[in-house]
MIMAR-553815 format. One record per residue (C-alpha): y, z, x; residue in one letter. Coordinates in steps of 0.05 Angstrom, whole numbers, plus 5000, padded with zeros to 4 digits. Layout:
// residues N
YZXA
...
This chain:
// residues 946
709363536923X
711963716993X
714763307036X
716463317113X
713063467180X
707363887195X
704064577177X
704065297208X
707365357279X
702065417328X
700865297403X
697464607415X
691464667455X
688563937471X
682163677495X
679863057524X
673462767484X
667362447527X
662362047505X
656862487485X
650462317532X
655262137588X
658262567648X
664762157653X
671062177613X
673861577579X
680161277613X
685060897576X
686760217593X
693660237567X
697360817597X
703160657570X
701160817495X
697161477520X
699762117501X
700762717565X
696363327541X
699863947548X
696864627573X
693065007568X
687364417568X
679964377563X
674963897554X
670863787485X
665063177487X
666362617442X
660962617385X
658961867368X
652961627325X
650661087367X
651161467441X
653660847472X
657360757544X
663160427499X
664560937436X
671161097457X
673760317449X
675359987387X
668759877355X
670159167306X
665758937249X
665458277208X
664058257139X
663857487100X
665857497034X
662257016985X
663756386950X
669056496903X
669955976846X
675155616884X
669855356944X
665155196894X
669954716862X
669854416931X
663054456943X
663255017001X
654955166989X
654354487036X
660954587070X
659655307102X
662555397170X
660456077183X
653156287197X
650757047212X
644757357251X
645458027227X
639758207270X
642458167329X
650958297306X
651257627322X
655757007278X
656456267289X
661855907278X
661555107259X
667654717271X
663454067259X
655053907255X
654853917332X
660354437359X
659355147344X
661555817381X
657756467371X
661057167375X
657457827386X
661158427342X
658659167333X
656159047269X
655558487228X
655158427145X
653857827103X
656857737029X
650458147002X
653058847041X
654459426990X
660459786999X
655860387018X
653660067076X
660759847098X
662760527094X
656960887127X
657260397192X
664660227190X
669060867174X
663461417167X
663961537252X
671461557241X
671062117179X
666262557215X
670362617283X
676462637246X
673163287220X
671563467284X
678463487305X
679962807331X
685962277306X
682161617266X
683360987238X
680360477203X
682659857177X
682559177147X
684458497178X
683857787148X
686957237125X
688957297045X
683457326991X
678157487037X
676858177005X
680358677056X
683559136994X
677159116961X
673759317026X
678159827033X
682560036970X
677860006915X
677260606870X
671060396828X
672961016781X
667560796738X
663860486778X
661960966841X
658060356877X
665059936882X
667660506911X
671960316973X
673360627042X
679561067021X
675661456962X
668961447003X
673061807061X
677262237020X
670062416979X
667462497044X
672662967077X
673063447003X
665863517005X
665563727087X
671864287083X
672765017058X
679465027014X
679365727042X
680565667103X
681864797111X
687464477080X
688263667069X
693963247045X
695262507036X
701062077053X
700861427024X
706160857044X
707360067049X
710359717101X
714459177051X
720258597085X
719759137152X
721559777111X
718260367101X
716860547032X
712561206996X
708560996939X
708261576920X
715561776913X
718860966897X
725561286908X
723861396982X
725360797012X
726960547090X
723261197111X
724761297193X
718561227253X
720061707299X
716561867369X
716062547403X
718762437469X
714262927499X
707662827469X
708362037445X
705762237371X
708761797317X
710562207248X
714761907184X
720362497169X
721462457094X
714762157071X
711262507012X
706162907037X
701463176975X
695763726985X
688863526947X
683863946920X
679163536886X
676862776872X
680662706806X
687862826836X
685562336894X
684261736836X
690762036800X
695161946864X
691461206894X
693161006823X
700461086825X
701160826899X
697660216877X
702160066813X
707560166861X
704659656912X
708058976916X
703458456898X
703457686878X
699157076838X
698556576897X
693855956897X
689756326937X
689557006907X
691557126834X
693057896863X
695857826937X
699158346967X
705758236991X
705858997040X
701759307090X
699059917054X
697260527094X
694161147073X
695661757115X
690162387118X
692563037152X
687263557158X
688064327184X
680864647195X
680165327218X
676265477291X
674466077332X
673165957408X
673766477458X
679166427508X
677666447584X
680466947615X
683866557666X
688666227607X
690766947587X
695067447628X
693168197626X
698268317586X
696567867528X
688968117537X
691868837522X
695468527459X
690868037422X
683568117427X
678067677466X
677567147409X
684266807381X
684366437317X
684765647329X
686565047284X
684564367290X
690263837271X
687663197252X
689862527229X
686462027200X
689361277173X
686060767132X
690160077129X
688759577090X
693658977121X
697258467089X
693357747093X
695857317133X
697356637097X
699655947103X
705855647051X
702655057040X
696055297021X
698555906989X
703855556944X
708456126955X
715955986939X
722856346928X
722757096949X
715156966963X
716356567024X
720857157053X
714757587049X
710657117075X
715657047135X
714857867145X
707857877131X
706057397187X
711857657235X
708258357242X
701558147248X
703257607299X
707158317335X
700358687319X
695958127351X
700658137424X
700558807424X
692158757418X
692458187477X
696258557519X
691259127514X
685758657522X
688458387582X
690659017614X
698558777624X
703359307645X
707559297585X
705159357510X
710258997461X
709559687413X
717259597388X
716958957370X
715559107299X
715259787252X
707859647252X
705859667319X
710360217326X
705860637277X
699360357306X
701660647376X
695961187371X
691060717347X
690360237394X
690060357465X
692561187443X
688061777431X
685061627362X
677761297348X
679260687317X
674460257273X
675759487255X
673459137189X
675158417190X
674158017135X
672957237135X
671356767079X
665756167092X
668455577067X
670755117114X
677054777097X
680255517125X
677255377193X
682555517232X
684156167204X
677156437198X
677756317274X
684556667295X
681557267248X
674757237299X
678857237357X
683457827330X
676858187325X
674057977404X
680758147432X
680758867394X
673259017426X
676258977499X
681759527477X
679560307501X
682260877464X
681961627510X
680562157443X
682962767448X
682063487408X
687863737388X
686464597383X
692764937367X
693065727369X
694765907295X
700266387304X
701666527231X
693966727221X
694367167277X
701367457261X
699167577193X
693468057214X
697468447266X
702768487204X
697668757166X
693969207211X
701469477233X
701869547154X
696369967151X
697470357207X
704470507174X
702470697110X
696771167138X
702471587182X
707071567123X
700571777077X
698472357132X
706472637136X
706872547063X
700873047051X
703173497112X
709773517075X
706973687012X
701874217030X
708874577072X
712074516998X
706574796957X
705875387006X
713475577011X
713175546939X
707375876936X
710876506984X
717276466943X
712976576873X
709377166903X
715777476931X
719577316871X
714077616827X
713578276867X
721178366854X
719778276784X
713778816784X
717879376813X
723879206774X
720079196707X
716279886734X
723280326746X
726080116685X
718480296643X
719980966669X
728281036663X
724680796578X
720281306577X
723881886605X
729081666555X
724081606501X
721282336517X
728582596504X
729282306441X
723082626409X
725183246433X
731983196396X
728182906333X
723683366323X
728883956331X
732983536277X
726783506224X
725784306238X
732884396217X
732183916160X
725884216132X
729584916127X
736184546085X
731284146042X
727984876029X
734185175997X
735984575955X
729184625918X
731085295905X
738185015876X
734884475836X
729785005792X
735985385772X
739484745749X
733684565711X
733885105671X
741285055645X
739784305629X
733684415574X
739884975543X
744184415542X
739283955514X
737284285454X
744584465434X
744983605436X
740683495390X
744083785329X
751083465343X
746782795340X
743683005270X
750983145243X
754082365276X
748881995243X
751182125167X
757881965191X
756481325224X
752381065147X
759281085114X
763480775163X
758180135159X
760180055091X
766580025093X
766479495152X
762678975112X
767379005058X
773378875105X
768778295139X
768677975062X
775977835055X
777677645127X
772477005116X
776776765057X
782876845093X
780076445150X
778075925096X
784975825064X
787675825139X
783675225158X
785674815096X
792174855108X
791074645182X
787774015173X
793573895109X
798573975168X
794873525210X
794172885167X
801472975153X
803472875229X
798472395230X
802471905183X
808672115212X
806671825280X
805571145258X
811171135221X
814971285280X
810670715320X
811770235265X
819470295274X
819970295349X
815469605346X
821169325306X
826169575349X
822969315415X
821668575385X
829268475357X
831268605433X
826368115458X
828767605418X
835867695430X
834367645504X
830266995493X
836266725461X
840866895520X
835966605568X
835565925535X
842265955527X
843266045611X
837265495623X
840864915578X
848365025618X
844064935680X
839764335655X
845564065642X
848964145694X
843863835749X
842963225695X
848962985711X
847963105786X
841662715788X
845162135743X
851062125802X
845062065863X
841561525829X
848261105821X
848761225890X
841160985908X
842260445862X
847360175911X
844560345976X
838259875941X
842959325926X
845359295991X
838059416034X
835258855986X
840058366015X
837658436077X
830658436063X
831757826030X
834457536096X
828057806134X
823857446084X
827256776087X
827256786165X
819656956153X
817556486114X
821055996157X
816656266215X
810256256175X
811055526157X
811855296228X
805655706246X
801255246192X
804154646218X
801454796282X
794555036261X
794854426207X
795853986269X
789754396315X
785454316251X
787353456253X
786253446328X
778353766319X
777553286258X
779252756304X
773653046352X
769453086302X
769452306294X
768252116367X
762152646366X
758852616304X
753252266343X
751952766398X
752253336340X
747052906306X
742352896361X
744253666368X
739853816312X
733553506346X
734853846419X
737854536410X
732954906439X
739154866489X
742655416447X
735855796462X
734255896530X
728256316555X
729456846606X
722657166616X
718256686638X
715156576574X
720056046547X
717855336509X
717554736558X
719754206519X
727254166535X
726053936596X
720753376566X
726053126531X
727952356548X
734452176591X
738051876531X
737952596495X
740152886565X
745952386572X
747552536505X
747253316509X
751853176580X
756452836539X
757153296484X
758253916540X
764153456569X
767753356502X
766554096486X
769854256551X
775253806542X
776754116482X
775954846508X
781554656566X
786554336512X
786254726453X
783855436499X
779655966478X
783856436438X
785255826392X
777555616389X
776456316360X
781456286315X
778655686287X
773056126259X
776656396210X
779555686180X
778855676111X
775854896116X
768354956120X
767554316164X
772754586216X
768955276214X
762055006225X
764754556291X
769055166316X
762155536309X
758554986357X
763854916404X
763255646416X
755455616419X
755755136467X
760955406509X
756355996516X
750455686548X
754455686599X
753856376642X
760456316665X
763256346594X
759356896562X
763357446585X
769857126567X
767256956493X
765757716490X
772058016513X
776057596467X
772957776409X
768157166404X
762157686384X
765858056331X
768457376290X
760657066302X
756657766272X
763557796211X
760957066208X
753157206194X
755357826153X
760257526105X
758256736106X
752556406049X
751955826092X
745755486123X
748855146172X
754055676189X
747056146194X
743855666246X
749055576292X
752356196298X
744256496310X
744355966359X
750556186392X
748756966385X
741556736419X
745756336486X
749857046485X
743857476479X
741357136555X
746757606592X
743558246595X
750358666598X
751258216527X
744458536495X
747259276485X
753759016463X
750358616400X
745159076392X
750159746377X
754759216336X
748359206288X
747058466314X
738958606303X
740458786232X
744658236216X
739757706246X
734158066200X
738358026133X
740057266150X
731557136167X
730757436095X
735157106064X
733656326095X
727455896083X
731255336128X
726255226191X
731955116244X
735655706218X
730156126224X
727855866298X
735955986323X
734756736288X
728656806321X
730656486390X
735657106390X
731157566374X
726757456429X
731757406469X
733158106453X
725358316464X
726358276537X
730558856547X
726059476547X
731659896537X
733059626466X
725259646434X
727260276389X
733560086362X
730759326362X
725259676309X
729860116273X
734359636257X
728559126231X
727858596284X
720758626297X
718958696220X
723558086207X
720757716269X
714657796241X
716057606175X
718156876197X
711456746201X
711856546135X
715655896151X
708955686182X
713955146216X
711154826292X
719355036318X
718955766299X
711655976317X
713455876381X
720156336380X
715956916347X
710656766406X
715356886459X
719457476425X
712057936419X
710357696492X
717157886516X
716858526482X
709058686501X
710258516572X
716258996577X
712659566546X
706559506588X
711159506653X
715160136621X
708160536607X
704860236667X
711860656707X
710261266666X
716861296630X
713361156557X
707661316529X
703761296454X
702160686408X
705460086416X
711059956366X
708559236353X
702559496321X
706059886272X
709359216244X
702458876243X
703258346301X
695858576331X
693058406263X
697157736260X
695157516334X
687457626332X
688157156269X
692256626300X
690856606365X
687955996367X
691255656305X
697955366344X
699654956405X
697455146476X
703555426508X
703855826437X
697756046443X
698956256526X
704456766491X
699257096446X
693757106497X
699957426550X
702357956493X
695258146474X
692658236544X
698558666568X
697759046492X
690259186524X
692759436586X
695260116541X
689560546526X
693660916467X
692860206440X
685060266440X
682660466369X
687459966346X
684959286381X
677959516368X
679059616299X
681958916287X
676458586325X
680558536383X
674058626430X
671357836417X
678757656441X
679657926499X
672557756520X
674956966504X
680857006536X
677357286604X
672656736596X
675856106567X
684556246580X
686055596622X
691356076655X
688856596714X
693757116699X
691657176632X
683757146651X
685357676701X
690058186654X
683558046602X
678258186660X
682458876680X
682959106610X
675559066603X
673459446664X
678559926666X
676360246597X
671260656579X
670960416501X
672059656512X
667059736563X
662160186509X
663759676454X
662058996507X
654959376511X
């Protein structure tokens, strides 16, 4: 979502529009409101459907809306005092059966006109020169309920035949532009007690006019200012502005509006037109080519006004009658400002009021400017439907001078210089980068070449240095194997002389082995006899080894056995020595301790003395402290007495304790007779009386008495004293909550249970009060006390509180976790005429805040009453109980409707036949209506009606 001033810096270019089929410009009649043109100008005809001499002034139609239910009540079908010629744009109006005035308009529709035709005569001109270039508005003026914001703000989302003039135009303009080249964006604001406010952005409030002092154009700094791209986001966005829109139930419209809402279209199409030469210097023409790329800036407003209205026929009151007062204060500026156009007077009243200030273009300025004003036919509003009529002549005699506004777009044309410079750049860089790199690839090229012919005759003179070397060396070698072959020569000849002496030697070896082997036969003999006894002797050895070893065997445990003994005599004699050490010292700090405790002993005595003096003093304290809250306790005894009657009549009128703060609250307090109000007067004087004598802190107090009469009237003395705002806060800070929820928490009492619910409900009216008892678990303590009570006035106090509660929108979850709706709910059971109407108000509270917090966007989902059961329980009984109970149900169940999350619910409890009953037969209007809007506005109540 942006927000601000215009688009892409350009240079305006404007043109004055003339009527097409005419030769002469349109002059303004109010030059004061015209805007100077700057140059360079040049003039663009006008385009205009009907061709006519007059198509640059305001062109005015009349539409009559038909008889509502209200003039056939009074029988308007033979009381009409309008009568139309459609024919020739031509309406009568009937002040009596022989005086009547006739007025001529531009066009002229009767109660039968579809909104198509509206459109297509009214605001179609308008749309189609606004997309020509050219500033527009079209608007709505009437007295209330004559149909202006269905004329003009009417989304028919399901319905495309209800559509309006802001979603015709808007369909209109999306269908006519390029989203290539055209952009459009909506502002949408209301003019509310003379202060600008967005709709679309509800924190934007007080949003400044301010004027161009060159030009004269108007523009709203700050204003939301959204870009649309198709018809969906334009219903998404009209939706918002018009839950944001202040409106009102008067007598004579159940949906007035209480602003001036205004709808703001900014358009930015794209157009080529050749310059003339004579607007260009040579030295631009040497720049920028013959053609430059132009904008048109448009502007287009669709208003649908306020109505104006009278207080005693409208009924308003309160902060209704300031709105009214604002309401009637700009249009009265809006109709001098039209009457000094009409008349030509030197000065135009524009700054009179924020409106006329924003129509300053529209009237007697450079936009076309088309008129809707709406009438109704009955004629008890005579004199209205005639100031509206004469709003409408006086606006025909105003003449607007259009102009085209053609702006050079800069940032189009600097973007394709930028990018032809861009291209330009990145060819040079492209054409040196490739220069540079062919210079590269040839050096590198010349170095590898050179470098590889250094390497060739290097590797060539050292081939031949290798094989002049290798030549050498088989030279050498083959003189060495010459010389070698001649040695080897003369060893053979060595060798076969060696031979010979070895076979001599040989044979002479072989005897001396004949003779060695007899000798070696005896001396293996001899060698296993000696191997014989050296195994016994090994045998006897080993015996005596292992005889040897079981010996020392023995002896080492022996030896273990006696060092044992040794080692355990020492321990004990140690042991002994030890004990002997530990009993002096035992000993020793016995009598140590015996000596401290005859000294504590004393210091006892002596602090026990004292003590006893503190207790005596005490105790004498304590006893004058009964006395005195023995002799509080006698005085509200003796109130008690001179009271007992107003309490008694307490019990019949204590819807007191209770009060409503929604709206939604019972009625029959203030039916009551003047006896009971005398009474309930006298009862709030003794209760103050008391409250100044015995004070608050003491009241409190009393709460904790241990006497179950002086409890109970503590308890009502504090409920009453918080009916009163101006004691609420005190009650709180002194700790009044805290004793009243220890009260419902601890206490098994009926009648301790009904007032102190009664008390917690006057408390729960502050809504600082409501968080405070809700995080000290009041909710939860009111549910245990509903559950555990069948007494009917206990139960209406507990539920009195906990609708009470419902009205705060911040507290629904932990108003659910902690069981209040459930219990609320489950009073039901009491069936009792004094607590229906409690639970009534609690679900209509709570339904009624929910719907507003969805309706804002800040929730959505289910509805937590439906979890709990209450839809089931109200289609049931919604027609069971008394008629302001049954107004509660029909309120909750029609704002429950108004959540589609909430649809599969209400259809599947039958919830369809309801709402169709309460649209037809609720005696109220804002219930009929809430029924009617639920119904229309969805798809499957709609499917499931059929």
């Amino acid at each position: 979502m942006a927000t601000g001033g215009g688009w892409a810096p350009a240079r305006s270019v404007e043109r004055h529009g003339a009527p097409r089929g005419g030769g002469t410009r349109s002059k303004s009649v109010a030059p004061g409101l015209r805007r100077p043109s700057p140059s360079p100008a040049r003039s663009r005809a006008a385009t205009d459907n009907g061709g006519s001499a007059d198509s640059c002034r305001v062109r005015v139609a009349v539409r009559l809306r038909p008889n509502n239910s209200e003039d056939l009540a009074h029988g308007s079908d033979f009381d009409s005092c309008v009568e139309l010629q459609p024919e020739s744009k031509r309406l009568k109006l009937k002040k009596n059966n022989w005086s009547c005035e006739s007025y001529k308009f531009d066009e002229v529709f009767s109660e039968n006109a579809s909104q198509k035709r509206v459109y297509e005569v009214v605001a179609k001109p308008v749309v189609e020169s606004v997309l020509e270039g050219y500033n527009g508005t079209v608007m709505a003026y009437g007295q209330t309920g004559t149909g202006k914001t269905y004329t003009v703000g009417r989304l028919g989302k399901d319905d495309p035949s209800e559509r309006g003039i802001m979603v015709r135009a808007l369909e209109h303009i999306l269908s006519s532009m390029s989203f290539e080249t055209d952009r459009v964006a909506i502002s949408y604001l209301q003019l509310y007690l003379e202060s600008v406010q967005d709709l679309l952005a509800p924190e934007k409030t007080n949003i400044p006019i301010v004027e161009d002092a060159k030009t004269g154009e108007v523009s709203l700094p700050g204003a939301a200012i959204v870009e649309i791209k198709d018809l969906e986001h334009v219903f998404h966005l009209l939706q918002i502005g018009e839950a944001n829109r202040h409106a009102a139930n008067t007598k004579m419209n159940t949906e007035s509006s209480r602003s001036h809402a205004i709808l703001i279209i900014h358009l930015q199409r794209s157009s080529r037109i050749k310059e003339e030469k004579s607007s260009l210097s040579n030295d631009m023409h040497d720049i920028f080519p013959d053609d430059l790329p132009l904008v048109l800036k448009s502007k287009l407003l669709i208003v649908d006004l306020a109505g104006s209205e009278r207080i005693d026929k409208s009924g308003s009151e309160g902060h209704m009658i300031e709105e009214a007062k604002f309401i009637n204060l700009s249009l009265t500026s809006l109709g001098k400002c039209i009457n000094a156009l009409a008349e030509n007077s030197p000065h135009i009243p524009t700054r009179d009021s924020k409106l006329t200030r924003i129509f300053r273009d529209s009237f007697g300025g450079t936009a076309r400017t088309s008129l809707v004003v709406t009438i109704g036919p009955s004629s008890r509003h005579y004199s209205e439907t005639s100031s509206t009529i004469m709003f409408g002549q006086r606006a025909m005699k105003v003449v607007n001078t259009i102009k085209l506004k053609e702006e050079v777009d800069y940032k189009i044309l600097y973007k394709k210089m930028e990018r032809e410079v861009d291209q330009l750049t990145s060819e040079m860089e492209r054409q040196q980068k490739l220069i540079k790199s062919e210079k590269m690839q040839l050096d590198k090229k010349l170095k590898e070449s050179e470098g590889s012919f250094h390497d060739l005759r290097m590797t060539s003179n050292i081939r031949i240095e290798n094989l002049e070397k290798e030549k050498c060396e088989l030279e050498s070698t083959v003189k060495t194997l010459m010389r070698d072959l001649e040695e080897e020569r003369g060893q053979k000849n060595m060798l076969s002389e060696q031979i010979a002496e070895l076979e001599k030697l040989l044979d002479e070896n072989k005897q001396q082995q004949l003779e060695n082997l007899s000798r070696t036969k005896v001396l293996t003999d001899t060698t296993k006899e000696h191997e014989k006894k050296m195994e016994e002797l090994l045998r006897q050895l080993q015996e005596e080894r292992h005889c040897s070893s079981s010996l020392k065997d023995r002896m080492s445990i022996l030896q273990q056995e006696l060092c044992d003994a040794q080692s355990s005599t020492q321990l004990q004699e140690s042991m002994a020595r030890e004990l002997e050490k530990k009993l002096t010292e035992v000993t020793e700090e016995f009598t140590c301790q015996v000596q401290s405790l005859k000294e504590k002993i004393s210091e006892l005595i002596s602090e026990k003395e004292v003590i006893y003096k503190e207790l005596k003093s005490t105790q004498e304290k304590v006893q004058q402290e009964m006395w005195q809250r023995q002799g509080l306790e006698d005085q509200i005894l003796r109130l008690k007495q001179s009271t007992s009657d107003n309490f008694a009549e307490e019990s019949k009128t204590s819807d007191c304790m209770v009060r409503t703060g929604s709206g939604l609250g019972n009625a029959t307090f203030v039916s009551k007779s003047g006896k009971i109000r005398e009474a309930l007067s006298g009862q709030r004087g003794t209760i103050s009386k008391i409250f100044e004598e015995v004070g608050l802190p003491n009241v409190l107090a009393l709460l904790k008495s241990e006497d179950l009469d002086v409890q109970i009237h503590a308890v009502k003395v504090v409920a009453n004293l918080a009916a009163e705002d101006i004691n609420q806060e005190k009650i709180v800070e002194e700790g009044g909550l805290d004793a009243l929820l220890s009260l419902l928490e601890t206490s098994e009492n009926t009648t301790i249970y009904r007032v102190t619910a009664g008390a917690v409900a006057n408390l729960a009216m502050n809504g600082s009060n409501q968080g405070v008892i809700m995080n000290k678990g009041g909710a939860r303590l009111l549910a245990n006390v509903a559950s555990k009570t069948e007494d009917p006035q206990t139960l209406r106090m507990v539920a009195g509180a906990i609708a009470n509660l419902c009205g705060n929108e911040k507290l629904h979850l932990m108003l659910k976790q902690d069981g209040g709706i459930k219990a609320l709910l489950g009073m039901v059971r009491s069936g009792h005429a004094d607590v229906i109407p409690q639970i009534a108000r609690g679900i209509a509270n709570f339904a009624k805040c929910e719907s507003r917090v969805i309706s804002q966007g800040h929730r959505k989902g289910r509805s937590l009453l439906i979890e709990d059961g209450v839809l089931t329980w109200m289609v049931a009984n919604s027609t069971r109980f008394s008629a302001s109970t049954r107004r509660h149900i029909e309120l909750a169940f029609c704002h429950l409707a108004q959540n589609e999350d909430n649809t599969c619910d209400i259809i599947a409890s039958g919830g369809i036949k309801e709402l169709l009953r309460i649209s037809r037969e609720s005696p109220r209007d804002d219930a009929r209506n809430l029924a009617k809007k639920a119904l229309d506005s969805n798809p499957a109540f709609l499917r499931e009606v059929q």
